[in-house]
C-alpha positions as a Python dict, from the first residue, in 0.01 Angstrom:
ca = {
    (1, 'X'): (0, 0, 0),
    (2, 'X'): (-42, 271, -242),
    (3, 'X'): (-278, 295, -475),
    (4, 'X'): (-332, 415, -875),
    (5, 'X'): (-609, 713, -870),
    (6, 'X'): (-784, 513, -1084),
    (7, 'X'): (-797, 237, -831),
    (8, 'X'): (-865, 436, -598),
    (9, 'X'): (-1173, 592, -732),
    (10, 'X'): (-1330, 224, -763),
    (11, 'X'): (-1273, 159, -441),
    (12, 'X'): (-1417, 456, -299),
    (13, 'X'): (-1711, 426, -496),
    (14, 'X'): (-1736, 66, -346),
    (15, 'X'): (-1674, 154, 48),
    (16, 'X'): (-1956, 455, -13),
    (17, 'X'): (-2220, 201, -221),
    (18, 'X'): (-2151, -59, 90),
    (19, 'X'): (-2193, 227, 359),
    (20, 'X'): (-2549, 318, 236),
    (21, 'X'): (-2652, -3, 144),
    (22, 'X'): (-3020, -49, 379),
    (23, 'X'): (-3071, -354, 570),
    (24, 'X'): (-3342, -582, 493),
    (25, 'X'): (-3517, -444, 823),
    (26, 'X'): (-3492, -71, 742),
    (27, 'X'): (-3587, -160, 339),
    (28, 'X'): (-3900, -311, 530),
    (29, 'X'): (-3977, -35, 770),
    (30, 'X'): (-4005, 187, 460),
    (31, 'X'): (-4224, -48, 229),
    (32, 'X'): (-4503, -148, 508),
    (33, 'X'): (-4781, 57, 445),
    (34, 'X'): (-4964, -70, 838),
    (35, 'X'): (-5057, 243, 981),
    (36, 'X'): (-4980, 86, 1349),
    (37, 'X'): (-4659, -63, 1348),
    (38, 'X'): (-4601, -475, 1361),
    (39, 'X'): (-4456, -664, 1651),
    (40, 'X'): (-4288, -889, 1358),
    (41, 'X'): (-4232, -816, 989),
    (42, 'X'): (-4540, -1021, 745),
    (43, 'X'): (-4466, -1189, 488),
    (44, 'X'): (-4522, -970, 142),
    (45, 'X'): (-4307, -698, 318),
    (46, 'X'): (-4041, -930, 406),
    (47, 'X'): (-4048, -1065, 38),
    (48, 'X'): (-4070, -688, -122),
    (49, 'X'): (-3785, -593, 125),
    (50, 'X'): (-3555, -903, 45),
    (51, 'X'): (-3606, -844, -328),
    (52, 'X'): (-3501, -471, -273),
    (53, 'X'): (-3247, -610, -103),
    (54, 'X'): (-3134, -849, -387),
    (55, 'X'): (-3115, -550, -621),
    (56, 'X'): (-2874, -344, -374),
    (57, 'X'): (-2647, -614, -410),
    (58, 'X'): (-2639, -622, -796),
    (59, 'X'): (-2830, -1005, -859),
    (60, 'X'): (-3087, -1017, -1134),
    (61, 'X'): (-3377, -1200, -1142),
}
């Protein structure tokens, strides 16, 4: 397959927004403000991070 440069160019700019997309865990890690870390994520974290998360992937609230 070959593909127009301008075609191209959107799909490159795809692949790289999906590469450095965070997980939910590492948007988490990053928001939690415990000074020890947590055997499992709490709640408002969770929420914050899944929110985050929601944003990455281009939904609105």
């Amino acid at each position: 397959m070959t593909l127009k440069p301008e075609t191209a160019l959107v799909v490159a700019a795809a692949v790289r927004a999906f590469a450095t997309q965070p997980t939910r865990d590492d948007i988490v890690k990053l928001v939690c403000d415990r000074k020890e870390p947590c055997e499992s994520f709490c709640y408002p974290c969770v929420s914050l991070a899944n929110r985050i998360s929601m944003l990455f992937g281009g939904e609105q609230r």
